[in-house]
N, CA, C and O of each residue as an XYZ file, in Angstrom:
456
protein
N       0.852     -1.180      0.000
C       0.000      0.000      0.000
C       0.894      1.238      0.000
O       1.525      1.570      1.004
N       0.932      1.915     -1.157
C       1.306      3.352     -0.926
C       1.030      4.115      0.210
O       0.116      3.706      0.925
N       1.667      5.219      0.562
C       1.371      6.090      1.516
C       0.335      6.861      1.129
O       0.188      6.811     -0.093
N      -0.576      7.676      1.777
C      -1.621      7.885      1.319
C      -1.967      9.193      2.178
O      -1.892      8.988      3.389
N      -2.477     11.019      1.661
C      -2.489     11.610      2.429
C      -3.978     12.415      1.893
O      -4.185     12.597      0.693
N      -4.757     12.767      2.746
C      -6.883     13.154      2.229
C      -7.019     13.279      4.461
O      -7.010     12.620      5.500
N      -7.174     15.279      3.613
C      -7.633     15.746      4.781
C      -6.424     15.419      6.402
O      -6.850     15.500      7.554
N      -5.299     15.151      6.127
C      -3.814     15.397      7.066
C      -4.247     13.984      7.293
O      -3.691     13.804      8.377
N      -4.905     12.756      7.004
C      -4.819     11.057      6.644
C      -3.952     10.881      6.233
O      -3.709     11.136      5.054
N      -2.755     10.138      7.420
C      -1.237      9.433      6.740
C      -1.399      8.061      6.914
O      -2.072      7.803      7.912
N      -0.981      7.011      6.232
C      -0.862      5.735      6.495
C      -0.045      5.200      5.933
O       0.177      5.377      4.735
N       0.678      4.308      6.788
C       2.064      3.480      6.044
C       1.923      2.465      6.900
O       1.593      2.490      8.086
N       2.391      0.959      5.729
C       2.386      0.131      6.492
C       4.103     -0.122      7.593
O       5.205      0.413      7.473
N       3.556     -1.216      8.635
C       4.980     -1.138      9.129
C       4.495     -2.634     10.058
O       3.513     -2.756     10.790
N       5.314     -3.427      9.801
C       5.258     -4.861     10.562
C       4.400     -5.312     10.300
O       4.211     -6.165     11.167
N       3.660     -5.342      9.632
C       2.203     -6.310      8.805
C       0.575     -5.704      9.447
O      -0.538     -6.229      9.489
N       1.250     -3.998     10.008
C      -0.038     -3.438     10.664
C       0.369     -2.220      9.720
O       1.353     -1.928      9.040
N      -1.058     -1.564     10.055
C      -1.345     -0.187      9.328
C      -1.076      0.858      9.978
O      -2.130      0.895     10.612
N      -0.314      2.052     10.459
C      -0.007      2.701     11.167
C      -0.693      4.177     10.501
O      -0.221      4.656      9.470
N      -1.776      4.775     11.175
C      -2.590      5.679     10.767
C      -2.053      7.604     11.573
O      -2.016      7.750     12.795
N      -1.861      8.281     11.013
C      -1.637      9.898     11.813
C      -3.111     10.522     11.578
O      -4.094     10.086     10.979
N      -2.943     11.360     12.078
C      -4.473     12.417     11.442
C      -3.731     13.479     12.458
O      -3.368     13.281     13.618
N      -3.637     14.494     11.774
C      -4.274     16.016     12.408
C      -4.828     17.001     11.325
O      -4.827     16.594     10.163
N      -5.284     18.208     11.579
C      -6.124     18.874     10.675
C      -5.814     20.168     11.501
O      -6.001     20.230     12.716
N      -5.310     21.226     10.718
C      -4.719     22.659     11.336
C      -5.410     23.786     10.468
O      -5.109     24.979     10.502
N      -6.559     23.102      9.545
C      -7.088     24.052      8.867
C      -8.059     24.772      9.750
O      -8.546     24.123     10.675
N      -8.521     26.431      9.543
C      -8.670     27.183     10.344
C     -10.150     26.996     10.739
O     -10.581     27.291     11.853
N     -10.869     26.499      9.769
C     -12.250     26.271     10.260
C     -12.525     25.118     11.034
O     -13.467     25.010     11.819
N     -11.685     24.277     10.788
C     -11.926     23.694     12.231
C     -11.457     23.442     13.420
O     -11.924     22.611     14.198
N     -10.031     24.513     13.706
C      -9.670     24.651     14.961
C     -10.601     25.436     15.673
O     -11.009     25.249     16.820
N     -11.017     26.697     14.558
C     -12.189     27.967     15.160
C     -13.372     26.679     15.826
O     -13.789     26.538     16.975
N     -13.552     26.181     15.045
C     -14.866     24.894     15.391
C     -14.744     24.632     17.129
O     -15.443     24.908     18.104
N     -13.320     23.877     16.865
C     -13.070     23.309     18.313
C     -13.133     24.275     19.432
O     -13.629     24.258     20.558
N     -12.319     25.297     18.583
C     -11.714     26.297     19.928
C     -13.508     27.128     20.524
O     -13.821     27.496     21.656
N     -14.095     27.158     19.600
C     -15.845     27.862     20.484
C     -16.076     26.984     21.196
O     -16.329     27.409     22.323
N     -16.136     25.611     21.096
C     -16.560     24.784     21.805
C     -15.074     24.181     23.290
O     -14.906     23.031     23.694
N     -14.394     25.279     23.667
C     -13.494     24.988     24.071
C     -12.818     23.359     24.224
O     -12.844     22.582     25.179
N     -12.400     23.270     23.268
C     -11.634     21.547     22.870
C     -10.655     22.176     21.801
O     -10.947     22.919     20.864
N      -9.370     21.671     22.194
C      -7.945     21.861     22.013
C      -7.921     21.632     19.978
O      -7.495     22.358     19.080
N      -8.672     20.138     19.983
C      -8.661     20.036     18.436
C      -7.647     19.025     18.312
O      -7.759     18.176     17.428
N      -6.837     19.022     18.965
C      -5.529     18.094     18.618
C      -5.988     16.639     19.202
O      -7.098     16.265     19.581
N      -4.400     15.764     19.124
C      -4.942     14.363     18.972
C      -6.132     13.496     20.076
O      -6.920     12.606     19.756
N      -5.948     14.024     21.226
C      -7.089     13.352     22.300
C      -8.237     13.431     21.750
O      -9.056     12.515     21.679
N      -8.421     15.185     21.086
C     -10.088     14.735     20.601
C     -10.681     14.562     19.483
O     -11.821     14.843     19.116
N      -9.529     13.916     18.803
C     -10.104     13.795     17.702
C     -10.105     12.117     17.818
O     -10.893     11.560     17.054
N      -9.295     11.248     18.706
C      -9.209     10.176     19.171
C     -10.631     10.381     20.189
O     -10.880      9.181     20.307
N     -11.314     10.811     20.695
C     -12.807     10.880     21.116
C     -14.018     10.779     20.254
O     -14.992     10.027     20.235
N     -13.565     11.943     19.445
C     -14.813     11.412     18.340
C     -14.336     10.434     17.611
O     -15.178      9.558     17.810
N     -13.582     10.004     16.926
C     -12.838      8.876     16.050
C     -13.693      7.749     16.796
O     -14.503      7.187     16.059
N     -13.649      7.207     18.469
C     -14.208      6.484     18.989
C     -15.568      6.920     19.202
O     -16.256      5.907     19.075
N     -16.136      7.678     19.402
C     -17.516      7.761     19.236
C     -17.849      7.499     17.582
O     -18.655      6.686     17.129
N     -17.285      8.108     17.091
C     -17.776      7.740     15.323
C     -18.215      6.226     15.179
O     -19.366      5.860     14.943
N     -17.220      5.479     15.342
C     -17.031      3.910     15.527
C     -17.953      3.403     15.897
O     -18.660      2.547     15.365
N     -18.040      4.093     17.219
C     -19.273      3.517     17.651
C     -20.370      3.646     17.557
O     -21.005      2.646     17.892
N     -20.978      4.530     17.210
C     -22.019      4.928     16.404
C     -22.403      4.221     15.317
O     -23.462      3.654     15.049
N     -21.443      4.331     14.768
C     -21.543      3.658     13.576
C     -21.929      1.678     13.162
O     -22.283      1.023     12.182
N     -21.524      1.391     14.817
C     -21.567      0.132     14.779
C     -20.526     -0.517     14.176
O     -20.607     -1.738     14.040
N     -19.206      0.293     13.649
C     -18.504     -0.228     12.783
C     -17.827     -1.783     13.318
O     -17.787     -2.067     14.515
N     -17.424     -2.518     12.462
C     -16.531     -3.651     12.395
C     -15.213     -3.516     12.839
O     -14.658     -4.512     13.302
N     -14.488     -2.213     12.761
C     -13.350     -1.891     13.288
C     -12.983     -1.159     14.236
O     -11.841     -0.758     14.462
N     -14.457     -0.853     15.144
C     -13.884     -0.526     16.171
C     -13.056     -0.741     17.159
O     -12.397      0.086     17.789
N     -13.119     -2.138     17.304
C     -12.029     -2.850     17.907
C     -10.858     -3.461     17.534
O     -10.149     -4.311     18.073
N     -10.808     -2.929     16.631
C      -9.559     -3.021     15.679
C      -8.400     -1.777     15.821
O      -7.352     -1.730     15.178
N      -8.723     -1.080     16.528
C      -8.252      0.672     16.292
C      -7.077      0.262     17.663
O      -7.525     -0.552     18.471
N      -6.092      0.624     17.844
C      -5.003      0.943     18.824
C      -4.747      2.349     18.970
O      -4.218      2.827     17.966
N      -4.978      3.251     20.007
C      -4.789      4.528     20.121
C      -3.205      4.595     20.367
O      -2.416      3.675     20.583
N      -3.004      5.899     20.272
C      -1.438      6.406     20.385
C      -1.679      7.737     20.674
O      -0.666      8.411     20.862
N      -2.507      8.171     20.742
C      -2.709      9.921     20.238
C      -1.731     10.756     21.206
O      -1.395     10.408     22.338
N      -1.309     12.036     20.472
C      -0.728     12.842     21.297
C      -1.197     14.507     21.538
O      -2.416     14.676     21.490
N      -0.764     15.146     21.669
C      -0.987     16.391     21.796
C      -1.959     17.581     20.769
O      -2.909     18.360     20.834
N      -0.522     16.830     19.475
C      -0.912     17.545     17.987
C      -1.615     16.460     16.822
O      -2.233     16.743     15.796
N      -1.244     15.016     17.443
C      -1.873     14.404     16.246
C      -2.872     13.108     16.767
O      -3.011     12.907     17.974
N      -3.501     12.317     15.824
C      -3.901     10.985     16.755
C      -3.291     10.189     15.611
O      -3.137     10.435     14.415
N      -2.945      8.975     16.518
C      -2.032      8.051     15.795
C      -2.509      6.744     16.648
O      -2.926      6.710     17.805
N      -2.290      5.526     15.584
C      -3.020      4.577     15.978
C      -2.562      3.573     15.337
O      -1.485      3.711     14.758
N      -3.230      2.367     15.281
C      -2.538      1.372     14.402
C      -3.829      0.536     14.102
O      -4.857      0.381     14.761
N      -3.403      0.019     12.807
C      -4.982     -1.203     12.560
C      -4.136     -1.883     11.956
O      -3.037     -1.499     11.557
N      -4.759     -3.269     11.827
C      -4.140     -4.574     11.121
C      -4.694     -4.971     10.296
O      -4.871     -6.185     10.186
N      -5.295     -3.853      9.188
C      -5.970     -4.295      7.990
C      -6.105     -2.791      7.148
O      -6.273     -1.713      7.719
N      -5.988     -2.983      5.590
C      -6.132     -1.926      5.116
C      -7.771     -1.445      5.499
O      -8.015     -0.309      5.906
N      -8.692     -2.352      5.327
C      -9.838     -2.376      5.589
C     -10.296     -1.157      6.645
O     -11.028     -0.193      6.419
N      -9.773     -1.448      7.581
C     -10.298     -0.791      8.989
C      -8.944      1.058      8.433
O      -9.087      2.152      8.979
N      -8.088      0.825      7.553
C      -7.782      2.230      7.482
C      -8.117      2.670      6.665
O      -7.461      3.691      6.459
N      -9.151      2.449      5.657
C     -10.061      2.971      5.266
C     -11.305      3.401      5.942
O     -11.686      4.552      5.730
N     -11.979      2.648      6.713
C     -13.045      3.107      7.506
C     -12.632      4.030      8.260
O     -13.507      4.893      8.343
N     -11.409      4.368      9.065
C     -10.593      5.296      9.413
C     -11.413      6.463      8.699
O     -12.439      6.994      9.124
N     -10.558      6.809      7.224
C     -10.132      7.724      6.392
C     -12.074      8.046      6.114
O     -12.324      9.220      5.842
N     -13.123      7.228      6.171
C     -14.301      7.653      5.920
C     -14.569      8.688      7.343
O     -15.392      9.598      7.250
N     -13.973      8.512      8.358
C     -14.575      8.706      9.526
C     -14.447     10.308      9.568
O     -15.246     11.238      9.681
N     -12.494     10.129      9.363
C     -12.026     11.508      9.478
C     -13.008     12.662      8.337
O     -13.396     13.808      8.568
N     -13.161     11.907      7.232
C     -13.914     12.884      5.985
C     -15.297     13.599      6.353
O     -15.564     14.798      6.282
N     -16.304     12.262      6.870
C     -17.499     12.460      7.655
C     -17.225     13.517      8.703
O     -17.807     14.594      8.575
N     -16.317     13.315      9.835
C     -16.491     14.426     10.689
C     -15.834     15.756     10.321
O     -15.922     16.739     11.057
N     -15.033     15.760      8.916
C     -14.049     17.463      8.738
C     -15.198     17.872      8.047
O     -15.210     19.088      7.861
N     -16.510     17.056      7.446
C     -17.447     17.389      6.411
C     -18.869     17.675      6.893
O     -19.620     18.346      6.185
N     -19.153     17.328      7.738
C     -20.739     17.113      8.555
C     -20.728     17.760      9.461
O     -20.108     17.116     10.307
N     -21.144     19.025     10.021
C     -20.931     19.289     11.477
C     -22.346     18.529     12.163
O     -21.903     17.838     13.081
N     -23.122     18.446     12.132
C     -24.086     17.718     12.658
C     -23.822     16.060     13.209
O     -24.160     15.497     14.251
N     -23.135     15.627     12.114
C     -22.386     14.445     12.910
C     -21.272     14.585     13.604
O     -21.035     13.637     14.353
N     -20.203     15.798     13.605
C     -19.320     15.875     14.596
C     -19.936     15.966     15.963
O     -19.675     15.329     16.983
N     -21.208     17.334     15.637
C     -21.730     17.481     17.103
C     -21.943     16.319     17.613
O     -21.297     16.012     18.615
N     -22.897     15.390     17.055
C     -23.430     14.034     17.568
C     -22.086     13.355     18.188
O     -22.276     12.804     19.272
N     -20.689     13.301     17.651
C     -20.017     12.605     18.109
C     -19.410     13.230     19.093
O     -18.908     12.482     19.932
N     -19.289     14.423     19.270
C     -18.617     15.142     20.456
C     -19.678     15.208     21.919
O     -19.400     15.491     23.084
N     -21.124     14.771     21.197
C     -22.403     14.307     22.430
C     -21.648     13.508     23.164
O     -21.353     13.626     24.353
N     -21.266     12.461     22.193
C     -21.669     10.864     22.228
C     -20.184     10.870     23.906
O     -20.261     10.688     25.121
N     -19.186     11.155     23.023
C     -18.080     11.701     23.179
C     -18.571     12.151     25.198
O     -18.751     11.576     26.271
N     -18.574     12.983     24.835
C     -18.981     13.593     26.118
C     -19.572     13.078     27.446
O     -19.257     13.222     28.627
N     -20.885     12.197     26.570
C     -21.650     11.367     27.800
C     -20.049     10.257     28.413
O     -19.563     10.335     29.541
N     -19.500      9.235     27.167
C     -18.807      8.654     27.403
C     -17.698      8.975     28.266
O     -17.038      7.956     28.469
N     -17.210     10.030     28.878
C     -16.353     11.159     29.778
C     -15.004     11.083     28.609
O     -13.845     11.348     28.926
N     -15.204     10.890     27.969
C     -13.801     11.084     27.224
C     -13.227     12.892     26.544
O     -12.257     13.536     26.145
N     -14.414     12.939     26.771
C     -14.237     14.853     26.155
C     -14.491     15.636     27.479
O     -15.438     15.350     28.212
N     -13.411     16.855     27.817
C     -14.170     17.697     29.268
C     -15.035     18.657     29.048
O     -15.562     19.242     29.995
């Protein structure tokens, strides 16, 4: 699998797993985060990422390994499969605010967002 980059979506393989980055520094949606006081960087986007999932009912939710840090979320999956459902997730939430809100709900009840 080539490296692959849609919306700050990096993926390279490495040891027979998929090793996924995401951050997003474009201004409309830090402004997004920052009204809703949330940093934007990797914890919460690793919040909704897991609320998305779950919502979604997806197949790979339990497939996902967090790593996230400060500025990015980073993770690992063991299938191109699940880093694609990834790469739908990130698109859905930089694209929908109605489903971000829903996931930053979801997010929220779950205590993972303050």
């Amino acid at each position: 699998m080539a490296d692959s980059t849609d919306y700050g979506f990096t993926t390279s393989e490495f040891g027979g797993a998929v090793q996924v980055s995401y951050f997003d520094y474009r201004e409309d949606i830090l402004e997004w985060f920052q009204s809703r006081d949330l940093q934007g960087g990797g914890y919460t986007w690793e919040a909704l990422v897991r609320s998305a999932l779950e919502l979604q009912r997806s197949p790979y939710a339990d497939d996902v390994e967090y790593n996230s840090e400060g500025d990015a979320l980073f993770a690992t999956v063991s299938s191109e499969e699940a880093s694609e459902a990834l790469k739908d997730v990130f698109r859905r939430l930089t694209t929908d605010e109605a489903f971000r809100l829903e996931c930053m709900a979801h997010a929220q009840r779950r205590g993972d967002l303050d």
